[in-house]
ROMARPA-474470 format. One record per residue (C-alpha): y, x, z. Coordinates in steps of 0.2 Angstrom, whole numbers, padded with zeros to 4 digits, always signed. Layout:
N
YXZ...
This chain:
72
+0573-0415+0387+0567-0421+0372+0565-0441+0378+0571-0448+0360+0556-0443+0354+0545-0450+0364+0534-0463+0358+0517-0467+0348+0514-0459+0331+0505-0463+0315+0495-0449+0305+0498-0458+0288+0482-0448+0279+0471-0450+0294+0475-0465+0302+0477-0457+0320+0491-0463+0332+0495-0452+0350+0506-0456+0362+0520-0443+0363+0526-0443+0381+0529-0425+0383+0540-0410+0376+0524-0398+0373+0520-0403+0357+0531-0415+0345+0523-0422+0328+0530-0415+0311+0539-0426+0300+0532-0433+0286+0515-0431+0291+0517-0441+0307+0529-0458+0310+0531-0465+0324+0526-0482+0326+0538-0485+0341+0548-0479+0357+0535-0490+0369+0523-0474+0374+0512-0491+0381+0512-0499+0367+0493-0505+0364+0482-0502+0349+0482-0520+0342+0501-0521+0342+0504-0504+0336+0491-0509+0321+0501-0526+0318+0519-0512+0319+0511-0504+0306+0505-0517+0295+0523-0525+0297+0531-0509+0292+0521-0508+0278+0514-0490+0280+0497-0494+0280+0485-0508+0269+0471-0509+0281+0477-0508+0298+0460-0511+0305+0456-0495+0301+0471-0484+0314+0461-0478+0329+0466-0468+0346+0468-0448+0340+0470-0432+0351+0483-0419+0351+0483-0403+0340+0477-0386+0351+0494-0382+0357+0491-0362+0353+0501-0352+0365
């Protein structure tokens, strides 16, 4: 399985995290960084993540986002 990628990622242009938990569908690199292993990790920590790692300047502004259409 794919377990070492697991975990909650960061869109960097549209400030979208989604919690990664699954195999289905895993986020392409450099578009999407994950934030951190914890898949329950909550908004306002992630957001704080982020600001600490420097990857955004307005952290207020990441939101909950939804999956691409996974096309079979």
């Amino acid at each position: 399985m794919q377990h070492d990628k697991f975990g909650i990622y960061l869109h960097l242009k549209d400030l979208k995290i989604v919690r990664i938990n699954s195999p289905y569908w895993l986020p392409s690199v450099p578009e999407w960084v994950r934030i951190t292993t914890d898949v329950n990790t909550t908004l306002l920590k992630v957001r704080e993540m982020a600001k600490e790692k420097k990857l955004v300047s307005e952290s207020d502004k990441i939101t909950w986002g939804t999956l691409p259409q996974i096309k079979p």
